[in-house]
FIFIKE-88335 format. One record per residue: x, y, z of N, C-alpha, C in turn; residue in three letters. Coordinates in steps of 0.02 Angstrom, whole numbers, plus 50000, padded with zeros to 5 digits. Layout:
residues N
XYZXYZXYZALA/...
//
This chain:
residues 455
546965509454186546555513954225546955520154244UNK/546595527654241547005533354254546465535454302UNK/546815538354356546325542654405545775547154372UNK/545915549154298545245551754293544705548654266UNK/544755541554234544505538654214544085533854257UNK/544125532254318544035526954382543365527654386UNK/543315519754397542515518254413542525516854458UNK/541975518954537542125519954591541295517054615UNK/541365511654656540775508854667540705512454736UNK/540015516354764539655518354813539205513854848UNK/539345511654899538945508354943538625511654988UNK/537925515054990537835518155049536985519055032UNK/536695515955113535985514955123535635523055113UNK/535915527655116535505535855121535615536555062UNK/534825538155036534935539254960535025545354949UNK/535025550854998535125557554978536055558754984UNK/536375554755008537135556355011537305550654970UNK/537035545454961537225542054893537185545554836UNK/536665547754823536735553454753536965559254765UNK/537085561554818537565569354814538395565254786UNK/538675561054818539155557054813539285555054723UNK/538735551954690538755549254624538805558854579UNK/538355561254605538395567954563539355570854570UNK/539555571954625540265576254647540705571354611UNK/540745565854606541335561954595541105559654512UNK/540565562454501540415562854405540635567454395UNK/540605573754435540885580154407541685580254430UNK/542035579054442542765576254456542995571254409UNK/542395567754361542855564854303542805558654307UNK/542225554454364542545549054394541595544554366UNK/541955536254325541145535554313540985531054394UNK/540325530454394540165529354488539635520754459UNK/539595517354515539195514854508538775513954589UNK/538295512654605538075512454662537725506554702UNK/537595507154772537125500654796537025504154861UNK/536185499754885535785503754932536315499855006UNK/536475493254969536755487155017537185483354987UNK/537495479955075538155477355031538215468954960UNK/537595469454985537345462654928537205465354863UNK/536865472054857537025473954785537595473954769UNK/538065479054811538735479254799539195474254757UNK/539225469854807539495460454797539305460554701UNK/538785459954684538405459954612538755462354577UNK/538825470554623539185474854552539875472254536UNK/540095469654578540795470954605541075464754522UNK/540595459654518540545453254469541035456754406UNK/540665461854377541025461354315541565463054302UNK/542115465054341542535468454356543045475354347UNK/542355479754327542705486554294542565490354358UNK/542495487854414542765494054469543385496554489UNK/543615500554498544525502654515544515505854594UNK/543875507654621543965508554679543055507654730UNK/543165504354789542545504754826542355507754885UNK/541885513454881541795517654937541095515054988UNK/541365515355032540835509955064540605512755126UNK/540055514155165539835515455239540215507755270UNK/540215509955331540195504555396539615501155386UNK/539005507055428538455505355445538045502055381UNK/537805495955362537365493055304536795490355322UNK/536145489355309536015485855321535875477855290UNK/535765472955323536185466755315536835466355321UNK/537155462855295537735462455289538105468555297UNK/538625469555406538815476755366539205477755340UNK/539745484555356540125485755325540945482055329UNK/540955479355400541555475655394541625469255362UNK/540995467855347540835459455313540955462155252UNK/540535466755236540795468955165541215469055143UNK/541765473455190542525474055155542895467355151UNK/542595463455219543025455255209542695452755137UNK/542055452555113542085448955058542235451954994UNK/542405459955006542785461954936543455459954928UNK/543745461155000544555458955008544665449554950UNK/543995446954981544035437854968544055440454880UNK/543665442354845543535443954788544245445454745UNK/544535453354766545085453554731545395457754774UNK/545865456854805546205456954874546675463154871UNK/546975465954817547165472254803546695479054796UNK/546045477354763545355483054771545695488654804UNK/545575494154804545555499454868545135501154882UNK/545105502554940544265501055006544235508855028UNK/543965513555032543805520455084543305517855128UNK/543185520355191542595516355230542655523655250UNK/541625526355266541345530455290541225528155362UNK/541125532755414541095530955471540595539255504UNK/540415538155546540335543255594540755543255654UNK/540875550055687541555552955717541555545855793UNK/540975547655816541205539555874541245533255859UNK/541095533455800541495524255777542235523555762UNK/542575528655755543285527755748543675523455756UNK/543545517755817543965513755833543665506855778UNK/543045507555737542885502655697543065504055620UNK/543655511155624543545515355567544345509855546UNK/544625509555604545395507255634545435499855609UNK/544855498255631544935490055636544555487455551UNK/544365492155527544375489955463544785491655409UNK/545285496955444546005498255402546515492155416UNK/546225489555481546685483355474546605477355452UNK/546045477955443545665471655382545735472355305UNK/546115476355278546095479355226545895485755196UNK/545795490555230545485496355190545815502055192UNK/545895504155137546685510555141546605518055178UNK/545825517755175545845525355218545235524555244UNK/544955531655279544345531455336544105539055301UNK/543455541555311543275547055310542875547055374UNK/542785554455397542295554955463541755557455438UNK/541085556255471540635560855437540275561955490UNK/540205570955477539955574955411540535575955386UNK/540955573055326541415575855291541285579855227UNK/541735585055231541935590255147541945586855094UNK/541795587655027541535584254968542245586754944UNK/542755589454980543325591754934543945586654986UNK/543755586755050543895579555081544135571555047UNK/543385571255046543485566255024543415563754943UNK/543545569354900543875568354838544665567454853UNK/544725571154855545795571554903545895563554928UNK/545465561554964545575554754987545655549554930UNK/544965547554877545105544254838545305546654799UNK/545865550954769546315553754719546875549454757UNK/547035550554819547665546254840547475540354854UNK/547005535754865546925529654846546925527054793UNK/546995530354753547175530054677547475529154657UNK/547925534354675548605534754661549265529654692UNK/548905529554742549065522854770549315514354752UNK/548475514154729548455507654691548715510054618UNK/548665513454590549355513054541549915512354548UNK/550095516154602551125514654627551015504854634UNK/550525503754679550865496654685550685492254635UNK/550215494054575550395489554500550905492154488UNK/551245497354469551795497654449552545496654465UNK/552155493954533552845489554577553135482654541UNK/552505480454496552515472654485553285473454410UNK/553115479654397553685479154337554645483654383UNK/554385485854445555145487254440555615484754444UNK/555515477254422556295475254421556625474554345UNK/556145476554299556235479454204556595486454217UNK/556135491454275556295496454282557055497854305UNK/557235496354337557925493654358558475494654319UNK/558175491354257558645489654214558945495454170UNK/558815500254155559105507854172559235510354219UNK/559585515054239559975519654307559645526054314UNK/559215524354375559005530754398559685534554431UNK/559505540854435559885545954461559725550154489UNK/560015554454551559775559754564560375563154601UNK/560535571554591561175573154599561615572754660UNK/561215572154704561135570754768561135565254817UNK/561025559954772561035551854807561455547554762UNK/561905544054806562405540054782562015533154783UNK/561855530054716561475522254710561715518254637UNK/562355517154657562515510554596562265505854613UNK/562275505354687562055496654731561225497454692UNK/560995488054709560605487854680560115489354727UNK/560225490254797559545491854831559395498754836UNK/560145504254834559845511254797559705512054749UNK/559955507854692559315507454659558545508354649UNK/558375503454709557715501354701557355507354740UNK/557705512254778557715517454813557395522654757UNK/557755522254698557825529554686557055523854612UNK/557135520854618556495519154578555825522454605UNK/555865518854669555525521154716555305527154709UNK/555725531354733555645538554728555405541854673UNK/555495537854603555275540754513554445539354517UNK/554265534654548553505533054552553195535554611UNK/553445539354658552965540754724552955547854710UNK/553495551154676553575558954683553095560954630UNK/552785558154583552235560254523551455559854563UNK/551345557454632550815559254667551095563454726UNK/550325564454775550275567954820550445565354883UNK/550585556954888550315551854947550835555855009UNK/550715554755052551145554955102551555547155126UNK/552205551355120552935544355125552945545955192UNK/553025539355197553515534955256554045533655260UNK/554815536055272555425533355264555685529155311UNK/556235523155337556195519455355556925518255370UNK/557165518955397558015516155403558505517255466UNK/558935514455459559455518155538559795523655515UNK/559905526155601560035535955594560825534755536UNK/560805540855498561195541055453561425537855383UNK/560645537555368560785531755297560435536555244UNK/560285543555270560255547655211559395548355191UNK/558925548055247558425549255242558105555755216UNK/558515561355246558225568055222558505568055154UNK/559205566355129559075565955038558585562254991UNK/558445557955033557805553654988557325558754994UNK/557045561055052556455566655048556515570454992UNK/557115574155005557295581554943557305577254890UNK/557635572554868557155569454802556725569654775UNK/556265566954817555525566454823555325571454812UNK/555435577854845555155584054836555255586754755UNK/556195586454745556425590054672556145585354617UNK/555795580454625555775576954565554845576854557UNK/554665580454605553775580554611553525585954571UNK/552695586054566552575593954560552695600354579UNK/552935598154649552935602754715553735606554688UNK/554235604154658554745605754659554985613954656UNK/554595617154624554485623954626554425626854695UNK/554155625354748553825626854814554385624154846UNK/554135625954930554795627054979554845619354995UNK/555415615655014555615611755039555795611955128UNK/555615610755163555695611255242555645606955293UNK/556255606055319556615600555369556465603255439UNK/556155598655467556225598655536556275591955574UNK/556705592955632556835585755657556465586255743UNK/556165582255756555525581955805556195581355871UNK/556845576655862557135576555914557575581155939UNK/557685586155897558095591755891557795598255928UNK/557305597555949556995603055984556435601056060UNK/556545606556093556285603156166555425601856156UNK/555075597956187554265593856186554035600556168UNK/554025602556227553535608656236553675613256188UNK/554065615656155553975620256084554075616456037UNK/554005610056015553855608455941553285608355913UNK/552785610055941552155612055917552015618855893UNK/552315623155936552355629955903552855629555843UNK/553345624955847553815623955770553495623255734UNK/552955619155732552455614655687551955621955648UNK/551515622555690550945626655683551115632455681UNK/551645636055722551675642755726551335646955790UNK/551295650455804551215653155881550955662855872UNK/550295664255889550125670555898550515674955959UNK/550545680155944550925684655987550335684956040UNK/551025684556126550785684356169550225676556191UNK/550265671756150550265665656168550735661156236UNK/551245664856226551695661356291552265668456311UNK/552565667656373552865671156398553585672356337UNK/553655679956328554025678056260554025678756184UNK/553295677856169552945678956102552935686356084UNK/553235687656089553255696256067552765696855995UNK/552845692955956552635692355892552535689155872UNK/551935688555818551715682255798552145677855736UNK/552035672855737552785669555706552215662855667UNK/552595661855598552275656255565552515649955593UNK/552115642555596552415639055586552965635355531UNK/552935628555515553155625055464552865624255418UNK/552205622355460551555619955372551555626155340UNK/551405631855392551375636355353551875638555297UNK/552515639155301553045638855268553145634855207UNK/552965629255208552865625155172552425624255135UNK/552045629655131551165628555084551505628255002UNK/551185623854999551345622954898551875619554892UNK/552145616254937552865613254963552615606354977UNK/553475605455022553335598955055553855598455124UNK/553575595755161553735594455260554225589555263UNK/554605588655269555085583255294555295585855371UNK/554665580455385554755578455480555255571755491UNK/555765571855494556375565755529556125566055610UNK/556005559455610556095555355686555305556455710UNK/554795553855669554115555955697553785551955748UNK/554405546155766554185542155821554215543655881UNK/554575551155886554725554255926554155559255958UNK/553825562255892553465568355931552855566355991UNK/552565569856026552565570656090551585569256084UNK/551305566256123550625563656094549935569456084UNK/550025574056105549845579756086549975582356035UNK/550685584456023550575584855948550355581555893UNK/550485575755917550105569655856549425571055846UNK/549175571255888548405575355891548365580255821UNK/548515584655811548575591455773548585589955721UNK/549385584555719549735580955635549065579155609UNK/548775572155645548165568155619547665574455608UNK/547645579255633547095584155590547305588055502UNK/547855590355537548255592055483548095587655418UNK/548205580455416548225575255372547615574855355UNK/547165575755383546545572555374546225578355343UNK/546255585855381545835592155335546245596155304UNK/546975596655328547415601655290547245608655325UNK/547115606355379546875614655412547125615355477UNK/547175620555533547625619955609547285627355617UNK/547575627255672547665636055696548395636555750UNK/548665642455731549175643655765549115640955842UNK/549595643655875549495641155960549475648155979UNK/548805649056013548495652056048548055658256001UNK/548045656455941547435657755899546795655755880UNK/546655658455840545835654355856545615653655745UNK/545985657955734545895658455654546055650555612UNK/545815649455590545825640355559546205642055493UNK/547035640455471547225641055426547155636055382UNK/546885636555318547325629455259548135629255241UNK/548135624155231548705622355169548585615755138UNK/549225619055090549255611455046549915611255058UNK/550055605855096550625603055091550805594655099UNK/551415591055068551425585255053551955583955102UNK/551775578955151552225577555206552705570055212UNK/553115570655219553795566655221553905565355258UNK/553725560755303553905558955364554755551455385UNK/554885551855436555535547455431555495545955507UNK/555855539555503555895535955594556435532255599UNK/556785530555636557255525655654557075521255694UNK/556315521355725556205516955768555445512955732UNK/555335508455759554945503555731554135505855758UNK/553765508455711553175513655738552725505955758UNK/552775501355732552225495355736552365494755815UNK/552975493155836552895491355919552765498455962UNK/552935504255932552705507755981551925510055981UNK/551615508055934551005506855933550685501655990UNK/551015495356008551035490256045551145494056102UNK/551545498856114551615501056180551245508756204UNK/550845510056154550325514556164550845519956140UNK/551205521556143551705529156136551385532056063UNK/551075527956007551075532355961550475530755937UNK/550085534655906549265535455896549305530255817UNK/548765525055837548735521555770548335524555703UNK/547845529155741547475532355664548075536955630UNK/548565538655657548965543155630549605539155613UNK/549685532155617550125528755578549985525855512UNK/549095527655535548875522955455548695528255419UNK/548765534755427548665541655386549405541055371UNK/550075540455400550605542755378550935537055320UNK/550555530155344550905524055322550775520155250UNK/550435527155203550065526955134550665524155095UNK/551145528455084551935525655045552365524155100UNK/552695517855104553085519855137553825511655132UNK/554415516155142554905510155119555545511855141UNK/555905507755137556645508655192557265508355168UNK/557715513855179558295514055171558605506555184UNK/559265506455125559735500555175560355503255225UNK/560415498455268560995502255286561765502655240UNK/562345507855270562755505855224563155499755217UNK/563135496955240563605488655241563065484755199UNK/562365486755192562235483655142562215485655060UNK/562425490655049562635492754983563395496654982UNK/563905491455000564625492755010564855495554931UNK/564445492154869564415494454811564665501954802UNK/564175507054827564245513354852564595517354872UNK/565055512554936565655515454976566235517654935UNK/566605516354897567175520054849566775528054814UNK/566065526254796566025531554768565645540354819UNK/565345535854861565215542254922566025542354938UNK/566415540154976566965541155005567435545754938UNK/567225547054884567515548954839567225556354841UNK/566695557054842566325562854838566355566854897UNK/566605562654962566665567055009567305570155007UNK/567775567054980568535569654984568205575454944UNK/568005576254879568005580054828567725587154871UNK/567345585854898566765590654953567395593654987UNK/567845589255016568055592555098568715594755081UNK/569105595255017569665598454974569585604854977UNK/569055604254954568785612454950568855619055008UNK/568605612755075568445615655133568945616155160UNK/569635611155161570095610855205570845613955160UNK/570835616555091571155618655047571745613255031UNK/571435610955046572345602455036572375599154978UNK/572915600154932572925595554861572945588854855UNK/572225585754872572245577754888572165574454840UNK/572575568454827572185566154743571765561254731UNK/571445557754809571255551254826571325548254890UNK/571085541154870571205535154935571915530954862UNK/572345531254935572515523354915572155517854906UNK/572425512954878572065506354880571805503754926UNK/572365502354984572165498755026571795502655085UNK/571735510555075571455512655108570705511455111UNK/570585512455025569865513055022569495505855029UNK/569995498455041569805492955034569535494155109UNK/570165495255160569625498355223569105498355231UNK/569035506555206568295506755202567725503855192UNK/567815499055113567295494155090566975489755155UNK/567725487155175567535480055229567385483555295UNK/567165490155312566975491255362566195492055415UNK/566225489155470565445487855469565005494555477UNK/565365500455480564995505655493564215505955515UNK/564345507255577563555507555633563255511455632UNK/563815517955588563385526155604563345526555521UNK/563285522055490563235523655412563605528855366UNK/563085533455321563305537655279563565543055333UNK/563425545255369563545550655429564365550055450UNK/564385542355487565045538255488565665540755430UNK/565495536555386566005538655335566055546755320UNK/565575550755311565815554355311566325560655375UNK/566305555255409566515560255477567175557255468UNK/567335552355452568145546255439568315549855381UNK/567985551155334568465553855279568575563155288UNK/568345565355333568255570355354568865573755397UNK/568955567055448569595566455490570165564155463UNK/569935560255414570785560355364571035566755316UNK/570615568355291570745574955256571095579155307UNK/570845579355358571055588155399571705584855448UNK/571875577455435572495577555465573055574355428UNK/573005573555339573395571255304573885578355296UNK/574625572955278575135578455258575215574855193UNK/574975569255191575265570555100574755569955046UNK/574905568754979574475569354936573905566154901UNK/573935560854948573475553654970573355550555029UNK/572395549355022572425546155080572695539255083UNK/573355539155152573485532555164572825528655221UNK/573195520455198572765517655255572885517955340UNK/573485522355353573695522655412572995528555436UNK/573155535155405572535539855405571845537955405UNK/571645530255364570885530455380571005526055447UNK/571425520055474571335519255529571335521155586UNK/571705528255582571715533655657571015536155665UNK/570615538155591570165541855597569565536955617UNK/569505530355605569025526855620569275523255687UNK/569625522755704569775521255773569445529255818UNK/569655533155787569255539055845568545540355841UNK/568145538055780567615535955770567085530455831UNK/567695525355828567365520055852567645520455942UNK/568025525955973568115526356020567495530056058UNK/567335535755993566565539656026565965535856018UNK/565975532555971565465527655993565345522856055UNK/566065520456062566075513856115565915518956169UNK/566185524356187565895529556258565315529556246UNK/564955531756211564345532056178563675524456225UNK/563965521856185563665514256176563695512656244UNK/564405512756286564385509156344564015514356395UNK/564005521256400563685524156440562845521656463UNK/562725519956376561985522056371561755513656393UNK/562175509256389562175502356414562025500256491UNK/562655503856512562545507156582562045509556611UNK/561765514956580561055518156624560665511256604UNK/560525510056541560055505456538559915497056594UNK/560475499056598560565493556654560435492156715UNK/560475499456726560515501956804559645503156829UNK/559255504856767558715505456757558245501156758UNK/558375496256717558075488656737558205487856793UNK/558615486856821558855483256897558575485056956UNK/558425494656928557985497356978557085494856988UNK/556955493756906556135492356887556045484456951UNK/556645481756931556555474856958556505474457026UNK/556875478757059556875479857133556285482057162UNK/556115488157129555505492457129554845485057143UNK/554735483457089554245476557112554495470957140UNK/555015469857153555175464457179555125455957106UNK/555285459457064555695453857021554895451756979UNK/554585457356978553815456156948553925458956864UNK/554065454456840554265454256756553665459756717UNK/552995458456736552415458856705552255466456727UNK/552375469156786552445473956836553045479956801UNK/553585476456801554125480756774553995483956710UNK/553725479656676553635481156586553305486156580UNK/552805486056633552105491356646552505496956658UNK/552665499356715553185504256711553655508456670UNK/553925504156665554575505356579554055507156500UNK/553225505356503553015505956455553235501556403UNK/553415494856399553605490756361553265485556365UNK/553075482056334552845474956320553205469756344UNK/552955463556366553345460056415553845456856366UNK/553715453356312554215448956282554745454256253UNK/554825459556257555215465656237555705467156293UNK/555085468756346555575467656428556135464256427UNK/555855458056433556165450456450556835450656391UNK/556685453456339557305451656302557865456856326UNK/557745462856357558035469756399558645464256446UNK/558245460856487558505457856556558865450956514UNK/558735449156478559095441956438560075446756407UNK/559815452756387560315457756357560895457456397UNK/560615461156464560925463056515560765457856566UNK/560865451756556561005447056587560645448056659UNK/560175448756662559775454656733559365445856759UNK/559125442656815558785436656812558325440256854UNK/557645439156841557285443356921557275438856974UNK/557395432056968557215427657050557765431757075UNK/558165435957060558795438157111558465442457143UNK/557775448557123557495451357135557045451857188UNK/556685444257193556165443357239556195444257307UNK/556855445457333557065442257421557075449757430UNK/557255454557370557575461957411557055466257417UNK/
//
């Protein structure tokens, strides 16, 4: 099956948007088949030349969430679009979590929701073609930019050979410093888009209140300051692609915007009124676990399941130690340059160091250790005396680091606990955390609340 070839079953009781629907997506290339209800549907569904099913909620008989449960029972990979109208949303949600890869709102654009099932498409092709990458494997991807002999960068940069030939929007996945924004620029140089601008922005790197004008861009005289009107990112990025790092971060208002962005490809500056397009393909990255902060309300679920189309995770570096001789090689080669010193290497036992080291701050890590050996070696190799000064001062800014932030955290609980008087369920509420999340906080920091109750 090729996206232009796809037979696309229509489920929908209005026969005048059932056949506008069969006509647009014939003229897009696509053969259709249709049903008034979801019991025709079920019928069609028998012989099995459908590749994708577009379905209303609303059916009558059987509706639309029964429907999707008994296509799911049928053949459990299918890809599902479900039509909705704008105040059912929260049933638009709960049938993406039953299986169905995307939502349309309606009255939706016929250029909408072609865009939609083109990336449901594309979609369910990446994950048949998941079933062979471990053949795939068996050649060496490359890219000039990412260090992957290990076998799980490997499976990284496989990754990356099959997601960058569509449009989907990625998800990246890993702890800070394992080289997320090079996987993006991958993604980007190895896509269609590669011609078009590439553009980084990091959500934690800039204060709440102006990362929205980062985002969108800002009309003159919008805020105290605006002398002039200034583009955003999307804008910048039209014909391109967005690499947003740390999106677990941005601020719930802006999420608002993103989820429009995603959904029409359209915004208006801040404090304009003009409705811009683009096309742009967005890259998103987190270090934090978006599923629980979903659990704790902080992050909008329709806009995790718009971002969460591709999406897959760095390892850290201690798990592809494979790697370590040859980044730690490439950085010397890099920082020769910079620091003018005729270095010819690691010693042996230097670089064995390295291998066996648990590095917490990852690729970032090492390169800051081989960074600090370079600019304080006097001779013509790195010894292992040099990488242990430099990773001892490494692991001294961390331990300040670590224990500070241990500290407040501590001091913080202790206060939540006082504050209610040792009310577990009470505190969590507060802190915005979930109780069995809490509870493991105070298990950490050894915190008991009956100590709490008397004060």
């Amino acid at each position: 099956m090729t996206t232009a070839n796809a037979t696309i079953l229509i489920v929908e009781d209005e026969a005048k948007m059932r056949r506008l629907l069969e006509l647009n997506l014939a003229d897009d290339g696509f053969q259709t088949l249709s049903a008034g209800d979801a019991e025709t549907g079920l019928k069609l569904l028998q012989d099995g030349s459908v590749d994708l099913v577009l379905t209303d909620l609303k059916l009558p008989g059987m509706n639309g969430l029964d429907f999707l449960a008994a296509v799911k029972r049928f053949q459990a990979a299918l890809p599902v679009v479900v039509m909705t109208a704008f105040g059912t949303v929260e049933t638009a949600v709960e049938a993406m979590n039953a299986g169905a890869g995307d939502y349309v709102l309606k009255p939706f654009s016929l250029d909408e929701m072609r865009m939609v099932i083109h990336k449901e498409l594309d979609v369910h092709r990446l994950r048949a073609e998941n079933r062979s990458l471990r053949e795939a494997l068996q050649q060496r991807f490359q890219h000039p930019n990412v260090v992957a002999r290990s076998v799980k960068m490997q499976e990284v940069l496989a990754t990356v050979e099959r997601v960058a030939s569509t449009n989907s929007t990625v998800l990246l996945g890993g702890e800070s410093g394992v080289g997320k924004d090079l996987v993006a620029r991958a993604i980007h140089e190895k896509s269609r888009r590669a011609s078009g601008p590439f553009i980084k922005i990091n959500s934690t790197a800039i204060p709440e209140n102006l990362l929205e004008s980062e985002l969108f861009g800002y009309e003159k005289g919008a805020f105290t300051g605006a002398a002039a009107s200034k583009p955003g990112k999307f804008e910048l990025a039209d014909k391109g692609t967005l690499f947003l790092d740390e999106i677990g971060d941005v601020p719930p208002a802006t999420q608002v915007k993103l989820l429009r962005v995603l959904q029409e490809r359209e915004f208006e500056r801040l404090g304009g009124t003009r409705t811009i397009k683009v096309d742009v393909r967005l890259v998103a990255a987190t270090n934090r676990d978006l599923r629980a902060a979903l659990e704790e309300g902080t992050f909008r679920e329709d806009l995790y399941y718009r971002l969460n189309v591709v999406s897959f995770g760095l390892p850290a570096l201690s798990e592809r130690r494979e790697d370590i001789p040859v980044l730690a090689t490439h950085f010397l080669n890099q920082l020769v340059d910079r620091y003018k010193k005729p270095l010819n290497g690691f010693a042996s036992e230097a670089m064995e160091i390295l291998v066996k080291s648990a590095w917490p701050g990852n690729v970032r890590e090492l390169y800051n250790v081989v960074e600090q050996a370079v600019a304080l070696s006097t001779t013509s190799i790195i010894t292992p005396a040099l990488v242990d000064s430099a990773m001892r001062g490494q692991s001294a800014e961390l331990s300040s680091f670590e224990s500070a932030r241990s500290e407040f955290e501590r001091d913080y609980l202790a206060k939540l606990l006082k504050i209610t008087g040792g009310n577990v369920t009470q505190a969590a509420k507060l802190a915005k955390r979930n109780r069995t999340e809490f509870y493991k906080l105070l298990q950490r920091h050894h915190l008991d609340p009956k100590l709490f109750k008397a004060m």
